[in-house]
C-alpha positions in Angstrom: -9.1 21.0 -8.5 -7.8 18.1 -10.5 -7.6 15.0 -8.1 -4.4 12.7 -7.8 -3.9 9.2 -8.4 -2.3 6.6 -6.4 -2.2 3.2 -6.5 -1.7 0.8 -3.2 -0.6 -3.2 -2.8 -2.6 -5.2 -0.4 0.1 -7.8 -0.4 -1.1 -10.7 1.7 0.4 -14.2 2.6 -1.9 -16.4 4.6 -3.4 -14.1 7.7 -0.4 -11.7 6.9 -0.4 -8.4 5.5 2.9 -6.7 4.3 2.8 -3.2 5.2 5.6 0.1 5.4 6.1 2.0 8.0 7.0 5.4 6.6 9.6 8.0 7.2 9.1 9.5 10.9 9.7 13.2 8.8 7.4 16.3 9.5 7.6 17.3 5.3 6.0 14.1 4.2 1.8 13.2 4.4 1.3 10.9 7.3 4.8 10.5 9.1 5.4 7.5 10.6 2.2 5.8 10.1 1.8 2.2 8.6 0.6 2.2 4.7 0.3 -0.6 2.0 3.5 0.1 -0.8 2.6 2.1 -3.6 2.5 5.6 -4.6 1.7 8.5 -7.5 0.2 7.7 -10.6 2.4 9.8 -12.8 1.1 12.0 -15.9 -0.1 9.5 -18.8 0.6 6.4 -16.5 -2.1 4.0 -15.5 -2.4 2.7 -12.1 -1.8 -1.0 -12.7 2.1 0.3 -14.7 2.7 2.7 -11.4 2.1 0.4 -9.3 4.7 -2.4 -10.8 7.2 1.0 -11.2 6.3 1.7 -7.1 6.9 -2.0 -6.6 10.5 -2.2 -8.0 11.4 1.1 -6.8 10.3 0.6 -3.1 11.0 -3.3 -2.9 13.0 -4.2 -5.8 10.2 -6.8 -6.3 8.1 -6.7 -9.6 4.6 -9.3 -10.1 2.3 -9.5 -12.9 -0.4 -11.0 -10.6 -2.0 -7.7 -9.3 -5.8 -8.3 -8.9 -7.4 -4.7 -8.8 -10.1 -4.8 -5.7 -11.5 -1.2 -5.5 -11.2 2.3 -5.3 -11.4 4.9 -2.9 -11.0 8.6 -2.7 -8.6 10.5 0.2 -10.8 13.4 0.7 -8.2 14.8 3.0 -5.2 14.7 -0.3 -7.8 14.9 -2.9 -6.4 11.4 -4.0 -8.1 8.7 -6.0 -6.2 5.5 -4.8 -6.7 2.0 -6.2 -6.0 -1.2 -4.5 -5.2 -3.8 -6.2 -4.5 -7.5 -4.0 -1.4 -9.3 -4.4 -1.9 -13.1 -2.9 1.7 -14.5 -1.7 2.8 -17.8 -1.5 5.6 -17.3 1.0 6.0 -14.3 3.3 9.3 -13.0 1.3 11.6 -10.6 3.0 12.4 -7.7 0.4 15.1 -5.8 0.7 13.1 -2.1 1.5 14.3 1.4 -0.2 11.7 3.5 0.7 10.2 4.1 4.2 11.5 2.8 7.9 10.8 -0.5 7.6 8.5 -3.4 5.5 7.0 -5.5 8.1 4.8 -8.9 7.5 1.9 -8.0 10.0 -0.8 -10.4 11.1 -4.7 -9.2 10.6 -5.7 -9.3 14.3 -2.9 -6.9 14.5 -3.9 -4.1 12.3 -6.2 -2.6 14.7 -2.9 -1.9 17.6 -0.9 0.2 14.7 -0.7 3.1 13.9 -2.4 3.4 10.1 -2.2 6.0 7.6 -5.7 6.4 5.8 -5.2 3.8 2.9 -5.0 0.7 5.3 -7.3 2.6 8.1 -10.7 3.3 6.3 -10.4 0.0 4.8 -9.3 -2.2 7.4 -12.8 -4.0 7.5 -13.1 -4.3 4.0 -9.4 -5.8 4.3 -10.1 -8.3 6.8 -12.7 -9.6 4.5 -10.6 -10.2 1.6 -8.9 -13.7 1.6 
């Protein structure tokens, strides 16, 4: 079976980490549980150009500064995602098109929400990145 991409923004101002809480909707992968933005690589894309496309689509907001940090593979969607860190220099409120809410949350908080798998299996490797 030919894995997925995806790629993922750790968007982080300070001790802050900007996260989405997605649709609460039974047809979607992990309803209503907090993610980094991001999403499918499409056919003959690469990760850091679907990323920036994810970005404006979801937050209207586009950055050249994406770091790429490391890779992981969602055994349970057969997903390759990559990460790539975004360091902020304000805590911007974008206007959000895609999900419930985008909420600015701080680090020590992580552990009391409710992750989806791209913020959960990495949340100590997170925590270490500054």
């Amino acid at each position: 079976m030919i894995k997925k991409q995806a790629s993922k923004a750790i968007m982080q101002y300070k001790n802050f980490f900007y996260l989405q809480l997605r649709d609460n909707n039974k047809n979607i992968i992990y309803p209503n549980k907090w993610c980094f933005f991001g999403g499918a690589v499409k056919v003959g894309e690469n990760p850091f150009l679907a990323l920036q496309r994810e970005l404006i689509e979801e937050l209207s907001f586009k950055s050249k500064k994406l770091i790429f940090k490391f890779e992981f593979l969602n055994k349970e969607t057969n997903t390759n995602i990559f990460f790539y860190k975004l360091n902020m220099n304000k805590k911007k409120n974008f206007y959000v098109k895609e999900g419930q809410k985008g909420e600015w949350i701080k680090k020590e908080n992580l552990k009391k929400l409710n992750l989806a798998p791209d913020v959960f299996y990495f949340k100590n490797e997170i925590l270490k990145i500054s």
